[in-house]
Wavefront OBJ file of the C-alpha trace (Angstrom):
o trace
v 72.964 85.533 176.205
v 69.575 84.645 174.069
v 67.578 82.332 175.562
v 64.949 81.492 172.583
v 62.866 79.690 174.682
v 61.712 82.884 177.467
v 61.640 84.875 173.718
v 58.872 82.798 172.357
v 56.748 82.679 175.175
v 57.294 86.630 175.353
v 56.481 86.779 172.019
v 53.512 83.935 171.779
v 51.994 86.308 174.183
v 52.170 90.118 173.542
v 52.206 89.883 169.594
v 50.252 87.721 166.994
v 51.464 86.798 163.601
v 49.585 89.600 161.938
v 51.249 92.231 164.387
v 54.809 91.009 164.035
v 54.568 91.433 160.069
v 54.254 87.927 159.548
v 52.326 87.918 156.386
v 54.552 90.499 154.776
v 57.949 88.970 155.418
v 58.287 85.794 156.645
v 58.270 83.685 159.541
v 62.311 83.535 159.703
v 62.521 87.331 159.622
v 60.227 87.607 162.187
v 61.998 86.060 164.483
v 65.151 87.284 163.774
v 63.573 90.621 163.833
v 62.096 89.642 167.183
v 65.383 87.622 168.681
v 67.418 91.399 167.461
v 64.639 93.126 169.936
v 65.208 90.951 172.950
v 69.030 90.985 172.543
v 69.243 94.841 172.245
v 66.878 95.269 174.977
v 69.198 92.618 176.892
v 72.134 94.892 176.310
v 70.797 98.384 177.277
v 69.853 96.869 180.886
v 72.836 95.137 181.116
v 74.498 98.456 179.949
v 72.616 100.358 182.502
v 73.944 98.042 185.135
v 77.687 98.800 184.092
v 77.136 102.202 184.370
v 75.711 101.940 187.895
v 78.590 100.059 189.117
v 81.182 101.520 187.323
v 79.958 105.085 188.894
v 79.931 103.975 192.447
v 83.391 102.637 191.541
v 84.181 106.613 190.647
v 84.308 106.072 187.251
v 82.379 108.785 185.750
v 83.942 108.440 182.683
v 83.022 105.049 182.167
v 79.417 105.285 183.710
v 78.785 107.742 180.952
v 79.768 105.031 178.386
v 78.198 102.902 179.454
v 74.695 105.042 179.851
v 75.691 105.824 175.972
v 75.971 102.356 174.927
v 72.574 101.463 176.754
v 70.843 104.540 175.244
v 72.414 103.581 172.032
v 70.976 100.048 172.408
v 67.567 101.436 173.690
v 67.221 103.090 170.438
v 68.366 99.933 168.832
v 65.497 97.858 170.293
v 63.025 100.442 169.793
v 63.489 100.142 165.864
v 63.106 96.393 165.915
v 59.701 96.940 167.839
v 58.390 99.040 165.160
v 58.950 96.048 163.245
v 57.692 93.759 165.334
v 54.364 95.515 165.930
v 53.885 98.096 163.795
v 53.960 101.929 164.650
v 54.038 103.174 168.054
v 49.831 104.233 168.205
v 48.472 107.054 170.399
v 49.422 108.011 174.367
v 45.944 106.757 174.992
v 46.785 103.472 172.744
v 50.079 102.861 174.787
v 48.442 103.316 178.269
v 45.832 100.521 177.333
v 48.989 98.326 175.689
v 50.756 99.107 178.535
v 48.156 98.169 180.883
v 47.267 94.473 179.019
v 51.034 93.606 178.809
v 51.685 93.957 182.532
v 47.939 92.494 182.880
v 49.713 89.526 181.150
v 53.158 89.353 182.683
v 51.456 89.022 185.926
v 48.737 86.682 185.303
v 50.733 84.474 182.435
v 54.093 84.782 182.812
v 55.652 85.209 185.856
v 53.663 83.168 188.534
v 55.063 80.021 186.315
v 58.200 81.223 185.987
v 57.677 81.462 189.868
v 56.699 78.046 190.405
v 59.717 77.054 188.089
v 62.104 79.003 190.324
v 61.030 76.916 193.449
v 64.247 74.844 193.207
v 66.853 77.678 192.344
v 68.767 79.469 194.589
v 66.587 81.650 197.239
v 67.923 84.837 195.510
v 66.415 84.033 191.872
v 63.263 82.964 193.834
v 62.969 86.341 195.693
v 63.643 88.283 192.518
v 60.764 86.560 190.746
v 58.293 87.337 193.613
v 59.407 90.737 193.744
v 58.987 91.346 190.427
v 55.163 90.015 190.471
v 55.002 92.445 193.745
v 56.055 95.595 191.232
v 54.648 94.403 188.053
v 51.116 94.488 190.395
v 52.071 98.341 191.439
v 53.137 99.314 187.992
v 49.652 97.653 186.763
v 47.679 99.889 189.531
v 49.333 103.036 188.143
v 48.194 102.097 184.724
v 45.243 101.276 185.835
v 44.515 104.256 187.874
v 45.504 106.794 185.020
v 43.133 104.853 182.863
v 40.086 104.532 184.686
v 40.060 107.981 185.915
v 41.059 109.264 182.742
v 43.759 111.996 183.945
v 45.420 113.619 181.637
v 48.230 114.318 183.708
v 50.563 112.145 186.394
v 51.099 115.113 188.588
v 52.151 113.110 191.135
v 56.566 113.184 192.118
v 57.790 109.603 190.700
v 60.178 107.631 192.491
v 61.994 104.483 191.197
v 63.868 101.790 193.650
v 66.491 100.946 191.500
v 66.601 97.488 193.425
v 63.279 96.366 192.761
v 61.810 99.166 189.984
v 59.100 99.487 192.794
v 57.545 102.922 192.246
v 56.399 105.532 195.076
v 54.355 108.725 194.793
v 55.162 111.594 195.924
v 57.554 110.753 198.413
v 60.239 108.120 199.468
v 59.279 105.583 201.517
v 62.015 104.742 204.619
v 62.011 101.749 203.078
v 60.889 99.826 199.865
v 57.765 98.396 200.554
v 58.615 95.224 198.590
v 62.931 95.102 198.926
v 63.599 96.436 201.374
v 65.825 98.559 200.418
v 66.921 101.857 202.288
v 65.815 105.707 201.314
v 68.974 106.009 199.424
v 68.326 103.617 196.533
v 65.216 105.563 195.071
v 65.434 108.052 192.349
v 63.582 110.533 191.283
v 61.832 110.322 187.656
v 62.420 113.696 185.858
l 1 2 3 4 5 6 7 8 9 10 11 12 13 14 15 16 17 18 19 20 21 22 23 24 25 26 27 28 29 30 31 32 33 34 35 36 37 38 39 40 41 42 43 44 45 46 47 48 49 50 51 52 53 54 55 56 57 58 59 60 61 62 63 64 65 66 67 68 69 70 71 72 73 74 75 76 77 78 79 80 81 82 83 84 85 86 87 88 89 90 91 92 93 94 95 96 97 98 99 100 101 102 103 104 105 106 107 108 109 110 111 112 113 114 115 116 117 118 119 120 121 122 123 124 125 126 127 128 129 130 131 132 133 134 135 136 137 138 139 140 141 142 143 144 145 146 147 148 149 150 151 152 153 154 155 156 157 158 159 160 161 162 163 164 165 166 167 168 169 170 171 172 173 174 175 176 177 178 179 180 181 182 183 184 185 186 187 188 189
């Protein structure tokens, strides 16, 4: 479901007027260009999800539907976003827009969203502290490929597709932040 409220304060923060095309077509279809990116993008993970448990339920048929759908919506969002903000710029221009938008998520947006989630159930409280936990990892990657200036990750990626925590290399006995056993990494081709 929308929620317009957690889209403007997404929105207020990683894209000005000018960059969301504003001045060329309006306010109103803006935002609906804006409220069509956060639904798709909505839909792909919550496609994604479908997939995963419709696989472990041995439904290979269906997870594969499913990962179509999502891919299908993926595409779907990324289209908005060129409308949103313009062309997608350079490797080296995504790495430093990269960088500044999980700068922000973790410094602006989700230590009050946090502090919000003190009264909700422990689960939704957890999730938002792990998520500040990964967003800080993801943010050191960036980070790292930026101010050494690699060219190349070279490094073996692994995902915890609990958390999105990221390892290097190799798979930790356990998620550093989740907790979560060997088995629920993957590896990024």
């Amino acid at each position: 479901m929308y929620n317009g409220a957690i889209f403007d304060k997404l929105q207020d923060i990683f894209w000005t007027s000018e960059s969301r095309g504003e001045n060329r077509m309006g306010k109103k279809i803006s935002d609906n260009i804006g409220k069509a990116f956060n639904i798709e993008s909505m839909a792909a993970a919550r496609n994604r999800a479908f997939a995963f448990q419709a696989q472990k339920e041995g439904r290979k048929d269906l997870a594969r539907l499913f990962r179509a759908i999502a891919d299908a919506k993926s595409a779907q969002a990324r289209r908005f976003l060129g409308h949103m903000k313009g062309k997608i710029g350079s490797t080296k221009e995504n790495l430093s827009e990269a960088l500044e938008n999980e700068k922000r998520a973790l410094e602006d947006i989700y230590p009050g969203m946090a502090k919000e989630a003190e009264g909700a159930p422990w689960a939704v409280k957890k999730a938002f502290n792990q998520t500040m936990k990964v967003s800080s990892r993801h943010l050191d990657l960036f980070r790292r490929v930026t101010e050494t200036g690699d060219s190349e990750v070279e490094a073996t990626l692994y995902v915890c597709r609990i958390c999105g925590y990221i390892s290097e290399n190799e798979v930790p006995d356990n998620c550093p932040v989740c907790h979560a056993v060997k088995g629920r990494f993957a590896e990024v081709a």
